[in-house]
C-alpha positions in Angstrom: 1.1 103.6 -7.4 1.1 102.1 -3.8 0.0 105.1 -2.1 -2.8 105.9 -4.4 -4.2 102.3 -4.5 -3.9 102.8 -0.7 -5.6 106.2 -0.3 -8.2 104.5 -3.0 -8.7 101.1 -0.5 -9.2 103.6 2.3 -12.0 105.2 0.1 -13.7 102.2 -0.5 -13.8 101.1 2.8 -15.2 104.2 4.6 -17.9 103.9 1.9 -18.2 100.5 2.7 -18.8 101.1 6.3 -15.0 100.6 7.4 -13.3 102.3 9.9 -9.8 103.6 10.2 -9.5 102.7 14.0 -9.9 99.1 12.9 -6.5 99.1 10.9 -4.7 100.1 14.0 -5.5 97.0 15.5 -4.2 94.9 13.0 -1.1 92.9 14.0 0.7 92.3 11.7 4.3 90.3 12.7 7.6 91.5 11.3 6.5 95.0 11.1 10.1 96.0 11.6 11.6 93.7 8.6 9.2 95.1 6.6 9.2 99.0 7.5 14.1 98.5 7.5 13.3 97.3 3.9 11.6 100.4 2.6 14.6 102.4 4.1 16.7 100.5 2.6 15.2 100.5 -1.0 14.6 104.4 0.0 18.7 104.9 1.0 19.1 103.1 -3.3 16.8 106.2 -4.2 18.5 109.0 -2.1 22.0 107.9 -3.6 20.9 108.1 -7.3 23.2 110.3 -9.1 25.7 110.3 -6.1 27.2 107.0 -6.6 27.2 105.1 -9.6 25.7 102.2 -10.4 27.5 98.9 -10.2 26.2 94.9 -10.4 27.0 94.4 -6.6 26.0 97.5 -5.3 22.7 97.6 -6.9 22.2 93.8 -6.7 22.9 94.0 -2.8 20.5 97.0 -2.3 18.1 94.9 -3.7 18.9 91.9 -1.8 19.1 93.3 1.7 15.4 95.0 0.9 13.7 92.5 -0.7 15.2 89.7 1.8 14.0 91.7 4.6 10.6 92.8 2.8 10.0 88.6 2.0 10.5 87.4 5.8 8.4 90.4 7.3 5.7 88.7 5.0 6.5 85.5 5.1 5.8 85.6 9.5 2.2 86.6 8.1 1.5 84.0 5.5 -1.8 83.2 7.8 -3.3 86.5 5.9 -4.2 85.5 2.4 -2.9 89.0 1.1 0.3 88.9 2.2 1.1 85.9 0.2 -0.2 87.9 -2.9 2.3 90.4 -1.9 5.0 88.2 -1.1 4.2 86.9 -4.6 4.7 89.9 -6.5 7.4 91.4 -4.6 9.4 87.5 -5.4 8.3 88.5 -8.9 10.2 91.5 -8.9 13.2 90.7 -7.1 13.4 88.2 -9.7 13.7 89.5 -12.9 15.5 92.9 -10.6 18.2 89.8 -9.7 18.6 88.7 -13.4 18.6 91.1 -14.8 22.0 92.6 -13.0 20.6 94.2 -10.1 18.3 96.9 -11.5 14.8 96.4 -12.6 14.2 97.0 -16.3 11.9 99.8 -17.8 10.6 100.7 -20.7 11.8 104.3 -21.1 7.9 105.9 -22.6 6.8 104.6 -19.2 9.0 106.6 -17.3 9.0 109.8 -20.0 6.3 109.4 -22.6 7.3 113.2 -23.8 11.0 113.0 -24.0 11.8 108.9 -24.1 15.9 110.0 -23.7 15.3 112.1 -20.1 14.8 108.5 -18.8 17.8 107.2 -20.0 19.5 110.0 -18.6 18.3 109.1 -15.6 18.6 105.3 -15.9 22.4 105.7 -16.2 22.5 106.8 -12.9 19.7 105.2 -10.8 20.8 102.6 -8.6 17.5 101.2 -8.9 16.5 101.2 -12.8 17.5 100.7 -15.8 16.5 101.5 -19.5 15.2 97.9 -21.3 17.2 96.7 -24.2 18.2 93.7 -26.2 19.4 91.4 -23.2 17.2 92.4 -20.9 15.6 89.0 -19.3 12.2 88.0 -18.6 11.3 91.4 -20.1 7.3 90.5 -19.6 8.1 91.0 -15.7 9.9 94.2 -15.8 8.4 97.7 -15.5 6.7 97.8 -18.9 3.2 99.4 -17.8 2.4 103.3 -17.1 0.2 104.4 -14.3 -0.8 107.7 -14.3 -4.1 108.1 -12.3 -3.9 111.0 -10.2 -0.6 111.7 -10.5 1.0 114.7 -12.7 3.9 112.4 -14.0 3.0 109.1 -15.1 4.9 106.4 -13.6 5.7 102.6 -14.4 4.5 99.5 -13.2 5.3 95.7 -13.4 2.9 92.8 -13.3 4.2 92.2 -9.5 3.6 95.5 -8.9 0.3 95.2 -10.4 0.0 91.7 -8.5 1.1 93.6 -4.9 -1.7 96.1 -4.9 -4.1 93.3 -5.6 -2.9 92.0 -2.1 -2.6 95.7 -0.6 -6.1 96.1 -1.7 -8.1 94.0 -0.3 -5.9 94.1 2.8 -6.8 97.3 4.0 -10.7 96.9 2.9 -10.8 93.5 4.7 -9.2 95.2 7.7 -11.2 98.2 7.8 -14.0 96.3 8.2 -12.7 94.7 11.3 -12.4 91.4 9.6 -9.8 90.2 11.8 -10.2 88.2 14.4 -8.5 88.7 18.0 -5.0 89.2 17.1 -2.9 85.6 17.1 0.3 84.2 16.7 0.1 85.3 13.2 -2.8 88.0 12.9 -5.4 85.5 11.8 -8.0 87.1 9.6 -11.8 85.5 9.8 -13.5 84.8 6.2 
């Protein structure tokens, strides 16, 4: 879902006049913290079906990631999207953290054909899990499907939803060479 609101955000912005070269020269802070906790949350991914799930193992993948996702965002709260993202990423990794270290899904969103493939595969992932009676602040989980341009549709949660509302404008704003001359924090002009 992130790379095709991306690729759509890019669209928009070349038709709006924007230019690639301009996101180049966005700084953004914390780069690192941000780009170690998608290897991290990839690393959960690549060991699903190799090592089975438990409470601390799936809770600390999630922890390390979205600790080091939430600083690398936090050092650039001075951009208004980043604090959307930081939002909806804090909305995940809550209901991920109560709800034992695996976010919730609804298994139709994951395999609309064949609903018991994605419990299959729930029982394994170090990263998902099938909703289900005591599943906690269930309106948070992964309860949407996305499927635009893509062969396989795929589920989303409202932070997911509120994330790419941050990504978004992000990349339009940035395209457009709305920022100013990089700061402390990569201040972006209005």
């Amino acid at each position: 879902m992130f790379l095709v609101a991306a690729v759509v955000a890019v669209g928009l912005a070349l038709a709006l006049g924007g230019k690639l070269s301009n996101l180049a020269r966005v700084e953004v802070r914390g780069l690192p913290y941000i780009v170690a906790s998608l290897g991290v949350r990839l690393a959960g991914v690549l060991l699903t079906g190799k090592v089975l799930p438990s409470v601390a193992l799936c809770t600390g993948i999630h922890v390390i990631s979205y600790g080091l996702l939430l600083y690398g965002l936090y050092l650039n709260f001075s951009i208004p999207e980043f604090r959307l993202i930081a939002l909806g990423s804090f909305l995940n990794f809550l209901v991920i953290v109560v709800n034992g270290g695996r976010m919730p899904v609804l298994p139709q969103a994951i395999d609309p054909v064949d609903p018991s493939n994605a419990v299959l595969f729930s029982n394994m992932s170090l990263t998902h899990q099938i909703i289900n009676e005591s599943t906690r602040l269930v309106f948070l989980c992964d309860i949407f499907k996305f499927s635009f341009l893509q062969r396989t549709p795929k589920a989303f949660s409202p932070g997911d939803a509120i994330m790419v509302a941050g990504l978004v404008p992000f990349i339009v704003r940035s395209m457009k060479g709305r920022f100013s001359s990089p700061g402390p924090h990569g201040t972006m002009d209005d």
